[in-house]
FIKOLZA-1660 file (N, C-alpha, C; in steps of 0.1 Angstrom, whole numbers, plus 5000, padded with zeros to 4 digits):
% residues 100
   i   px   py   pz ch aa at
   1 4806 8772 3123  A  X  N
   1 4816 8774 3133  A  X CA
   1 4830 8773 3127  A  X  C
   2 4836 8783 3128  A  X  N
   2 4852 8783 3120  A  X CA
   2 4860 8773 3132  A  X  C
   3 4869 8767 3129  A  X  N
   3 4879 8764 3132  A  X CA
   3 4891 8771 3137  A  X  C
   4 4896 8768 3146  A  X  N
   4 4910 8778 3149  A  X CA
   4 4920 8774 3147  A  X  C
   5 4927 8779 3143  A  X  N
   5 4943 8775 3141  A  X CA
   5 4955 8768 3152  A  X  C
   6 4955 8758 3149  A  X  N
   6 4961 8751 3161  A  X CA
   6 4975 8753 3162  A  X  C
   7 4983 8751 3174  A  X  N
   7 4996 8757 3170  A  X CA
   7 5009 8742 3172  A  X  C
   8 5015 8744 3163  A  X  N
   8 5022 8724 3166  A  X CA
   8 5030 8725 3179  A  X  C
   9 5023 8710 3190  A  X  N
   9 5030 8709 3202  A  X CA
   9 5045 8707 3200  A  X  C
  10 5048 8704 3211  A  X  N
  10 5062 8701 3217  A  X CA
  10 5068 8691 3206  A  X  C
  11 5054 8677 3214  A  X  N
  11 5056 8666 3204  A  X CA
  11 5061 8666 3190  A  X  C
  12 5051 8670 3182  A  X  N
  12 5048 8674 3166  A  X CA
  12 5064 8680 3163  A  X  C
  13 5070 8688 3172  A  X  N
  13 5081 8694 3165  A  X CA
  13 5094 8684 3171  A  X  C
  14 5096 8678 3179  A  X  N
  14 5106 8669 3182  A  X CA
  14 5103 8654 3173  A  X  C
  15 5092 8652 3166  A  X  N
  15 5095 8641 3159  A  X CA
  15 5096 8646 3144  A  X  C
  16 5095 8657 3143  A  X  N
  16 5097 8663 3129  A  X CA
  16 5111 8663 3131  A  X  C
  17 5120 8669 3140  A  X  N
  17 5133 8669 3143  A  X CA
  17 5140 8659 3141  A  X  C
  18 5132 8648 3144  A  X  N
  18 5139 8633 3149  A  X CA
  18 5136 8625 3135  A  X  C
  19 5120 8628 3124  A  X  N
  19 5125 8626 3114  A  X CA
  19 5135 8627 3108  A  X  C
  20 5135 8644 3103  A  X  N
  20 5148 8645 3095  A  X CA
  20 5161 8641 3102  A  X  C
  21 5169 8643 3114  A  X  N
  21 5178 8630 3117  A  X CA
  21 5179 8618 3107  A  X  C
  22 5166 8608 3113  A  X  N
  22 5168 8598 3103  A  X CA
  22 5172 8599 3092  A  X  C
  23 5165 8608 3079  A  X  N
  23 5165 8607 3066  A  X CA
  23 5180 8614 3065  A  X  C
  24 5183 8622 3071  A  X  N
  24 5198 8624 3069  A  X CA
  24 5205 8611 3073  A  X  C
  25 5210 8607 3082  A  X  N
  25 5216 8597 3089  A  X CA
  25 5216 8587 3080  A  X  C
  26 5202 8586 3074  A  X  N
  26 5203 8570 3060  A  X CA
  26 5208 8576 3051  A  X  C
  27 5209 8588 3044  A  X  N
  27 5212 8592 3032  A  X CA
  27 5230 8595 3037  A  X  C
  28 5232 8600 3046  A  X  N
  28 5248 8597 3044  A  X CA
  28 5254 8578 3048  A  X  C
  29 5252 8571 3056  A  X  N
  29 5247 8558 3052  A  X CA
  29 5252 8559 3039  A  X  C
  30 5242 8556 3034  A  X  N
  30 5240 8551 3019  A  X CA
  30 5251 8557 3009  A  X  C
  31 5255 8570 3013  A  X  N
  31 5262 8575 3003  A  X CA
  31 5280 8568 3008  A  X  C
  32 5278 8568 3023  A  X  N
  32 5291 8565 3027  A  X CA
  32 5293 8547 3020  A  X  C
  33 5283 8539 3022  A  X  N
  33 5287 8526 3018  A  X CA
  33 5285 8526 3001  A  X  C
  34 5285 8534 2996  A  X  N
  34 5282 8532 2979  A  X CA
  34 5295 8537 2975  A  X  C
  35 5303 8547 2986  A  X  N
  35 5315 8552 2983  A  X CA
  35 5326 8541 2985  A  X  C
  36 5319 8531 2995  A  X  N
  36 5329 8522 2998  A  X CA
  36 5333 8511 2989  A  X  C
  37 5320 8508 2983  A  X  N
  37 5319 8500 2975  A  X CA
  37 5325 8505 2961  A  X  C
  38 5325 8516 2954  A  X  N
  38 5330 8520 2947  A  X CA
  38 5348 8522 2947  A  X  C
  39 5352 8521 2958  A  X  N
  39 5364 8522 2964  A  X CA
  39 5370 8505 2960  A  X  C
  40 5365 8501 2966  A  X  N
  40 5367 8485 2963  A  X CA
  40 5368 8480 2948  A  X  C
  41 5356 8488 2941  A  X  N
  41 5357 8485 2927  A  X CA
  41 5371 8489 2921  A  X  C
  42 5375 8502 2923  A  X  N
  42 5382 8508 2915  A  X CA
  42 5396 8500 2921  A  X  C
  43 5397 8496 2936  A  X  N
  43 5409 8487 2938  A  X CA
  43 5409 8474 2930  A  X  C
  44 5396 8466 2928  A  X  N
  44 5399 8455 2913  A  X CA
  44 5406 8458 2904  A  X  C
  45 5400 8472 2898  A  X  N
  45 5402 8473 2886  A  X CA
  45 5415 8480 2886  A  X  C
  46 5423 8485 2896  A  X  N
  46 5434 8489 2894  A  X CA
  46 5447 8473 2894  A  X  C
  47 5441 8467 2908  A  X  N
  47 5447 8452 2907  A  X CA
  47 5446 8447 2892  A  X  C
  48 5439 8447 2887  A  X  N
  48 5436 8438 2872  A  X CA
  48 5447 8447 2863  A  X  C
  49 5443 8461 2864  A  X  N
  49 5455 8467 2846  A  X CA
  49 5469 8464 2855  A  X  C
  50 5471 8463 2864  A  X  N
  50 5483 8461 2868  A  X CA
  50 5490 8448 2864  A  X  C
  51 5480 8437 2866  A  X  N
  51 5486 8424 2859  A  X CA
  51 5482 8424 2843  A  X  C
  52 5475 8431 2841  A  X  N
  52 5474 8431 2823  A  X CA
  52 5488 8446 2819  A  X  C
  53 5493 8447 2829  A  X  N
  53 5502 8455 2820  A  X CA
  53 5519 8448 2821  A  X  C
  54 5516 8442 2830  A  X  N
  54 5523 8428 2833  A  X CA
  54 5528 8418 2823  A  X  C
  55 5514 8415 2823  A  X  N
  55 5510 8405 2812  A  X CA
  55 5517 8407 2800  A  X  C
  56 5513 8423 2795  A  X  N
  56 5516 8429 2785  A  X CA
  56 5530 8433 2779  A  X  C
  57 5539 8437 2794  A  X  N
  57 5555 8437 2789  A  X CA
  57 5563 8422 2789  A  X  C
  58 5555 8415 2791  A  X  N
  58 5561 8399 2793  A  X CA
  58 5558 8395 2776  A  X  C
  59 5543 8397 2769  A  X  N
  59 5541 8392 2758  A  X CA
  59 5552 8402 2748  A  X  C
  60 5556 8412 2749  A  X  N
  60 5561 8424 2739  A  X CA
  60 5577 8412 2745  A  X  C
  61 5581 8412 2752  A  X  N
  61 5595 8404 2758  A  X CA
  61 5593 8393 2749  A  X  C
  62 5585 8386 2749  A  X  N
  62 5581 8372 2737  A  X CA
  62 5584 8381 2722  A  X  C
  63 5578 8385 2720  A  X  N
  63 5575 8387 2707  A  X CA
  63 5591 8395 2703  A  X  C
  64 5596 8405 2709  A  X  N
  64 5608 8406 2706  A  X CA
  64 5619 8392 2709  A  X  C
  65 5618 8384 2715  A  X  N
  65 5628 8374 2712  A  X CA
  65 5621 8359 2695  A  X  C
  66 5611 8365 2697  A  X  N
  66 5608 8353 2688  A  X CA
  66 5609 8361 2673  A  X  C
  67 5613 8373 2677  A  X  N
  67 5615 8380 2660  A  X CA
  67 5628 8389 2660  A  X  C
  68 5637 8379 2670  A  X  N
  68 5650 8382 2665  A  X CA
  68 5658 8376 2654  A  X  C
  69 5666 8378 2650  A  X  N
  69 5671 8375 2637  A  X CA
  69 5680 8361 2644  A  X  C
  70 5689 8357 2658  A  X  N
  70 5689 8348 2656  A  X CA
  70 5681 8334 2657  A  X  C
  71 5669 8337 2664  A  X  N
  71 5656 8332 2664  A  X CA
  71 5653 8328 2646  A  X  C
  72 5649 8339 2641  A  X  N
  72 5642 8339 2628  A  X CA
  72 5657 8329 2616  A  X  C
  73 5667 8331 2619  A  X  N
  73 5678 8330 2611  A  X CA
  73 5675 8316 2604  A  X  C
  74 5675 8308 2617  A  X  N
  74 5674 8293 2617  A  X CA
  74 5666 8287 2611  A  X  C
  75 5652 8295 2612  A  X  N
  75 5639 8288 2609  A  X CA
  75 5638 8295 2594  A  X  C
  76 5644 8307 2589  A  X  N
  76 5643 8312 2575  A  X CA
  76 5651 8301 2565  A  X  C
  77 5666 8296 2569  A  X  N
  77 5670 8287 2564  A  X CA
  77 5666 8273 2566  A  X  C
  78 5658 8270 2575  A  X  N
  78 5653 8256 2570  A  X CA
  78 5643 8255 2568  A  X  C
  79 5632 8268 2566  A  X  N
  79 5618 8258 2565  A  X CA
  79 5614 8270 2547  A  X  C
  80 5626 8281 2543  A  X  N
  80 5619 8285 2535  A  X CA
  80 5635 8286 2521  A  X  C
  81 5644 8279 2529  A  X  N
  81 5658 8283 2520  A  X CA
  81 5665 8290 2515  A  X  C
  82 5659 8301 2529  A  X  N
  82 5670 8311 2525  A  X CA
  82 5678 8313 2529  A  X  C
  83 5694 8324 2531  A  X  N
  83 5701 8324 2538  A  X CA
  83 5708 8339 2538  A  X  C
  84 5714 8341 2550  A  X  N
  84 5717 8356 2550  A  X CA
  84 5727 8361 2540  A  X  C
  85 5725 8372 2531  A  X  N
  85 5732 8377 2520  A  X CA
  85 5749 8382 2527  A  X  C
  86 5758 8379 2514  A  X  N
  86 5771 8379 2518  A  X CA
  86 5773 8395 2515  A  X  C
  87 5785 8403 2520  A  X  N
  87 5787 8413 2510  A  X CA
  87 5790 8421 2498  A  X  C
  88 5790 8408 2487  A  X  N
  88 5794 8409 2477  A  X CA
  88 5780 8407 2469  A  X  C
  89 5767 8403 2478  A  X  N
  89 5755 8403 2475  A  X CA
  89 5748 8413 2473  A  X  C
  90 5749 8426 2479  A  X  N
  90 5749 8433 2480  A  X CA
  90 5745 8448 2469  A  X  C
  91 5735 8450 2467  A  X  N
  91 5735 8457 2457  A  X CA
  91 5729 8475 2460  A  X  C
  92 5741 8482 2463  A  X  N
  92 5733 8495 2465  A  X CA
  92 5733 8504 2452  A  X  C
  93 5717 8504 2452  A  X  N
  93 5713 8518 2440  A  X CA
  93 5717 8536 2443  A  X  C
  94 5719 8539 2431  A  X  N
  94 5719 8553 2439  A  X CA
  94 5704 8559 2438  A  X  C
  95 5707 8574 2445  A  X  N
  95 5699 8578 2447  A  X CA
  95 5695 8587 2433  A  X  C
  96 5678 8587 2429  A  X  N
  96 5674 8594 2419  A  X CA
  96 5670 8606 2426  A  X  C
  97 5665 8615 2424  A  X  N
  97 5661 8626 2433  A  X CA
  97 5653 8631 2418  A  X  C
  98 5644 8635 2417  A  X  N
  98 5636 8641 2404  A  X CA
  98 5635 8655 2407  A  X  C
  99 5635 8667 2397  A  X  N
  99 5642 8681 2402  A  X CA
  99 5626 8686 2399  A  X  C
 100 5625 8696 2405  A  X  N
 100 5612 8704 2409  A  X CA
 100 5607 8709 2393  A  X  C
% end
């Protein structure tokens, strides 16, 4: 005895319906709170280069005052004996230029 081909009720098609709902519904869910969270990330990480670029023109601010010459002047003459050349110290060479 064959079998007949049944045909899908009412039911069968309104929870196929109401599946896919769900599986949509979680999958944007999911995509909307992973965007959020990614959002948040990139606000850290923008807060952070912002204080490391901070950070960064404050240490270059250091480092050009501590390698200024009146900075350096003091400490070249007392800890190594030297002292700034007069202009009679002064020795300019000329220039050689060697011909092709």
């Amino acid at each position: 005895m064959a079998k007949r081909r049944v045909e899908p009720r009412g039911r069968t098609l309104v929870l196929c319906v109401l599946s896919c709902f769900v599986l949509v519904a979680m999958a944007v869910i999911y995509r909307r709170s992973e965007g959020m969270s990614r959002a948040r990330e990139l606000d850290r990480l923008q807060e952070r280069r912002l204080q490391l670029e901070g950070r960064r023109a404050s240490l270059q601010g250091d480092i050009r005052a501590a390698s200024s010459r009146v900075r350096l002047a003091p400490i070249a003459e007392r800890k190594l004996g030297m002292r700034i050349a007069t202009d009679s110290q002064y020795v300019i060479l000329p220039s050689t230029r060697l011909a092709p």
